[in-house]
N, CA, C and O atoms as CSV, one atom per row, in Angstrom:
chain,resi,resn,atom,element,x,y,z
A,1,UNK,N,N,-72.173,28.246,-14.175
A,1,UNK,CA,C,-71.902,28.444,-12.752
A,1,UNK,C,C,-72.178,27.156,-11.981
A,1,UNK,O,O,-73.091,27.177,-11.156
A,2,UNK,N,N,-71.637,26.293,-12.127
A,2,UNK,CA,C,-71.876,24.857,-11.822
A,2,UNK,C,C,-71.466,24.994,-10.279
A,2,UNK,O,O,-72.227,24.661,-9.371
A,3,UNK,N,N,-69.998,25.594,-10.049
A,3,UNK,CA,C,-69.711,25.708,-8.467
A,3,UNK,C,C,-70.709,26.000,-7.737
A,3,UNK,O,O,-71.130,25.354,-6.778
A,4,UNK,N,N,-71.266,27.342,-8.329
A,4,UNK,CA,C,-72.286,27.468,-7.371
A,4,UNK,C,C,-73.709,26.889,-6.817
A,4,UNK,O,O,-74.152,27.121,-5.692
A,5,UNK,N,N,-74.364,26.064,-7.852
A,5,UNK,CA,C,-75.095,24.979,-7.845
A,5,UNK,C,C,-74.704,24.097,-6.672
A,5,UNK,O,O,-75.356,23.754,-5.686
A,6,UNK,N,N,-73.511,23.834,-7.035
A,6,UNK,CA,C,-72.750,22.541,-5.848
A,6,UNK,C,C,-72.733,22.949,-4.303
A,6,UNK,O,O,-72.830,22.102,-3.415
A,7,UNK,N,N,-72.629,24.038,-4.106
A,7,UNK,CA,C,-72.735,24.675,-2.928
A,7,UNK,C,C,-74.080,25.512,-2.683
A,7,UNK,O,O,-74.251,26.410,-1.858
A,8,UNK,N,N,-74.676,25.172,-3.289
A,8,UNK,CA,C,-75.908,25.461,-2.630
A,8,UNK,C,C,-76.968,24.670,-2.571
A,8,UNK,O,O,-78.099,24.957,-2.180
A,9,UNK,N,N,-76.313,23.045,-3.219
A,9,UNK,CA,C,-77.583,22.161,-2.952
A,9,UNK,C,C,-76.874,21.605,-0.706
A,9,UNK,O,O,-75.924,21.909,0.016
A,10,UNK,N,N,-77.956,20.840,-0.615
A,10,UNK,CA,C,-77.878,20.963,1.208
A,10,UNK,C,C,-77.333,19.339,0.551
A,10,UNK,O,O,-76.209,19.384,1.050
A,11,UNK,N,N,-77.348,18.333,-0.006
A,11,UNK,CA,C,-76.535,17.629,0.517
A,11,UNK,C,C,-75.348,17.197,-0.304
A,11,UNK,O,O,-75.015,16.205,-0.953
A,12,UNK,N,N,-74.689,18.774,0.116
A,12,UNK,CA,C,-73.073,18.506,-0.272
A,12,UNK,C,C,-72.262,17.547,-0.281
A,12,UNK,O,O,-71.594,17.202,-1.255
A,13,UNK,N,N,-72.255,16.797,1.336
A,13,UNK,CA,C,-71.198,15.955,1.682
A,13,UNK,C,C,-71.380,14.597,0.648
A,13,UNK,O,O,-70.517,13.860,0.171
A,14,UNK,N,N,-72.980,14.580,0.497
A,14,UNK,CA,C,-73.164,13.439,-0.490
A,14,UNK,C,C,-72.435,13.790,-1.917
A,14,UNK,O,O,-72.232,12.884,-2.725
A,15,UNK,N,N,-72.096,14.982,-2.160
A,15,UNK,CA,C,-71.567,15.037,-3.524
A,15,UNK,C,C,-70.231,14.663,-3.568
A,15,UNK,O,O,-69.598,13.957,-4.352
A,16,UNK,N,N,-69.889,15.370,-2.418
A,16,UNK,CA,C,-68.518,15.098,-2.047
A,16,UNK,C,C,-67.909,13.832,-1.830
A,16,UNK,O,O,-66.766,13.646,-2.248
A,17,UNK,N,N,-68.421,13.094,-1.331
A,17,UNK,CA,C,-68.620,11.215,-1.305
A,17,UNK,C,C,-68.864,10.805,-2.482
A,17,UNK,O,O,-68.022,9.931,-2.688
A,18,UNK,N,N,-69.578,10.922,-3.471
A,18,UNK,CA,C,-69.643,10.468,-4.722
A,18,UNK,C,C,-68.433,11.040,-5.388
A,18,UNK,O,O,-67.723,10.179,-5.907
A,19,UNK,N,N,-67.893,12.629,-5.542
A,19,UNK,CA,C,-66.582,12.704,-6.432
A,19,UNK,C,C,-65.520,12.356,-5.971
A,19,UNK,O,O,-64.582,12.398,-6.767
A,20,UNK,N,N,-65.157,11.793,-4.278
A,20,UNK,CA,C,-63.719,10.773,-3.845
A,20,UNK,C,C,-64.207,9.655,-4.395
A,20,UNK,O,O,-63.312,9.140,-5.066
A,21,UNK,N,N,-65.259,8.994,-4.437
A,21,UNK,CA,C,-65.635,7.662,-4.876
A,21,UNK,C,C,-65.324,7.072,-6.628
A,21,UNK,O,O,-65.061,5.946,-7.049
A,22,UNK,N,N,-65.548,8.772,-7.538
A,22,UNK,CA,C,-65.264,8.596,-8.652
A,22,UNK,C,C,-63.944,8.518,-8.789
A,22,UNK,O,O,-63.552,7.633,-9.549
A,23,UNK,N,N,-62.739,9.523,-8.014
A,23,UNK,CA,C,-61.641,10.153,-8.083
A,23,UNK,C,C,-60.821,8.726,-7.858
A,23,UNK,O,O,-59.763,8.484,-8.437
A,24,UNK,N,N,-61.479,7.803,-6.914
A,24,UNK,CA,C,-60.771,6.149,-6.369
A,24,UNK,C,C,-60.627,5.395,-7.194
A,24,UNK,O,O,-59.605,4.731,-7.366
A,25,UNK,N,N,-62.180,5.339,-8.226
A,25,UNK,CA,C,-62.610,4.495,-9.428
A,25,UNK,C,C,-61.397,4.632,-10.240
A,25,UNK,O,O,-60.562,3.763,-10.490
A,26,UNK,N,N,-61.430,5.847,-10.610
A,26,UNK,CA,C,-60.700,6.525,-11.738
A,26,UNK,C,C,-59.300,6.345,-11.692
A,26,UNK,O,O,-58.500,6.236,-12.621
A,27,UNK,N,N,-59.101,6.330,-10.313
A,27,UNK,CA,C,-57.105,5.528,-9.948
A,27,UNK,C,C,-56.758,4.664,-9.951
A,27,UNK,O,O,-55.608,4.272,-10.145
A,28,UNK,N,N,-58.107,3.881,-9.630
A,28,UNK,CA,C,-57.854,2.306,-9.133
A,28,UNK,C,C,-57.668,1.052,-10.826
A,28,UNK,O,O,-57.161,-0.003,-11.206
A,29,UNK,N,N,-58.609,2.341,-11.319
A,29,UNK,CA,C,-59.082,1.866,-13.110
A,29,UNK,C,C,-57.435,2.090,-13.813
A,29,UNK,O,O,-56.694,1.217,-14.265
A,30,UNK,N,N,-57.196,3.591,-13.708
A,30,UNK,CA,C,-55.683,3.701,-14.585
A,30,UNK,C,C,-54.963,3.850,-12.989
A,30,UNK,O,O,-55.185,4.413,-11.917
A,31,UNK,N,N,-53.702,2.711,-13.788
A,31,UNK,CA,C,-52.926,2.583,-12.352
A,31,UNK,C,C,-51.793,3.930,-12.969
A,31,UNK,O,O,-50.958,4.340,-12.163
A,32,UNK,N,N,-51.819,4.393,-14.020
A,32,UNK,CA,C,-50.822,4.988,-14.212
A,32,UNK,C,C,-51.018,6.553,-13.189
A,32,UNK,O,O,-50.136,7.283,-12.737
A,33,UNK,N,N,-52.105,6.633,-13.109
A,33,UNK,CA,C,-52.183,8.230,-12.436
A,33,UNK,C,C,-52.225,7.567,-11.002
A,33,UNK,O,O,-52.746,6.510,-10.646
A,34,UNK,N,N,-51.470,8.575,-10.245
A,34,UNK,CA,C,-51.425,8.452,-9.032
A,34,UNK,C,C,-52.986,8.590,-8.200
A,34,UNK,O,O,-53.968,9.094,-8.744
A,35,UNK,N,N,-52.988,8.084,-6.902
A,35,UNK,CA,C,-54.980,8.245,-6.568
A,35,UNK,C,C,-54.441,9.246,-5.389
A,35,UNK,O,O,-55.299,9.582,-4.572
A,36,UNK,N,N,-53.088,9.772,-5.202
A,36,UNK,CA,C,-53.501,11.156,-4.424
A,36,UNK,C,C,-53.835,12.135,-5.347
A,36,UNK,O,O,-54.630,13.050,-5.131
A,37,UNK,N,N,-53.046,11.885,-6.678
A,37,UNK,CA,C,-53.264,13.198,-7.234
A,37,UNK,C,C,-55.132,13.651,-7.633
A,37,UNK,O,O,-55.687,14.740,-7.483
A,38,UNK,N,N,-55.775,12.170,-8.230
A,38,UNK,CA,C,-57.137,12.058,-8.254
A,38,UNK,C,C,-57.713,12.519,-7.066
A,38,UNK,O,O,-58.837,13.008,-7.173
A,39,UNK,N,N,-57.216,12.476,-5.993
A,39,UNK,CA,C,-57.739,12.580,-4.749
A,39,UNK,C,C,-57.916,14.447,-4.126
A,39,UNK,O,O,-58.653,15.015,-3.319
A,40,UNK,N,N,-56.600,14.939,-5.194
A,40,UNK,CA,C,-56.252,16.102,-4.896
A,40,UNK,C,C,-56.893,16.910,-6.129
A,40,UNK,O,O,-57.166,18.110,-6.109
A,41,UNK,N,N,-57.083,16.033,-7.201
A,41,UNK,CA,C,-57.632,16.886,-8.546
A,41,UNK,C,C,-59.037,17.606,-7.190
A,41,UNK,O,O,-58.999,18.732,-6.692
A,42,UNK,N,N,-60.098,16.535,-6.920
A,42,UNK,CA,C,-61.331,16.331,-6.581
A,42,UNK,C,C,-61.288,17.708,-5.949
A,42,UNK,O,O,-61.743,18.730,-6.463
A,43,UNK,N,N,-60.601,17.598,-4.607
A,43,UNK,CA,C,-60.446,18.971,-3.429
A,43,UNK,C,C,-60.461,20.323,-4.213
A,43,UNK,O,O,-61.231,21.239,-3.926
A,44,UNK,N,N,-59.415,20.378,-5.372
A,44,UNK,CA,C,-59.287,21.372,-5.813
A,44,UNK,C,C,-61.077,22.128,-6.153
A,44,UNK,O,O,-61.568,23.219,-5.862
A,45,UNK,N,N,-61.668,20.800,-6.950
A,45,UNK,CA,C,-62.925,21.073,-7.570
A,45,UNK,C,C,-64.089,21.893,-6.158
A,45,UNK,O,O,-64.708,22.957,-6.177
A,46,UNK,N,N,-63.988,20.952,-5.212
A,46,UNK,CA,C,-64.649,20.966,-4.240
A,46,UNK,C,C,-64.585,22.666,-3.854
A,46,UNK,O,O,-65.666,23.253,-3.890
A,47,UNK,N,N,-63.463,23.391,-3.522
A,47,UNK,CA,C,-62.818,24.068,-3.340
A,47,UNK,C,C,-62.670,25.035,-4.402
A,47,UNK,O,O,-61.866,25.960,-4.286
């Protein structure tokens, strides 16, 4: 139950800032994947 962990620690937004930060890494690293879709994988997770 990892989601729920994530939403119940208080500083979310910091998590949330660290997985766009990975999701950027991770696009910027392989140019082949698009960095909205990384950008959009993340939200999904968040979400």
């Amino acid at each position: 139950m990892k989601d729920g962990i994530i939403l119940e620690t208080p500083s979310r937004r910091e998590f949330l800032k660290r997985s766009v930060g990975i999701a950027a890494a991770v696009a910027s690293s392989t140019q082949s994947v698009s960095p909205s879709f990384a950008v959009q994988g993340a939200n999904d997770r968040i979400r």
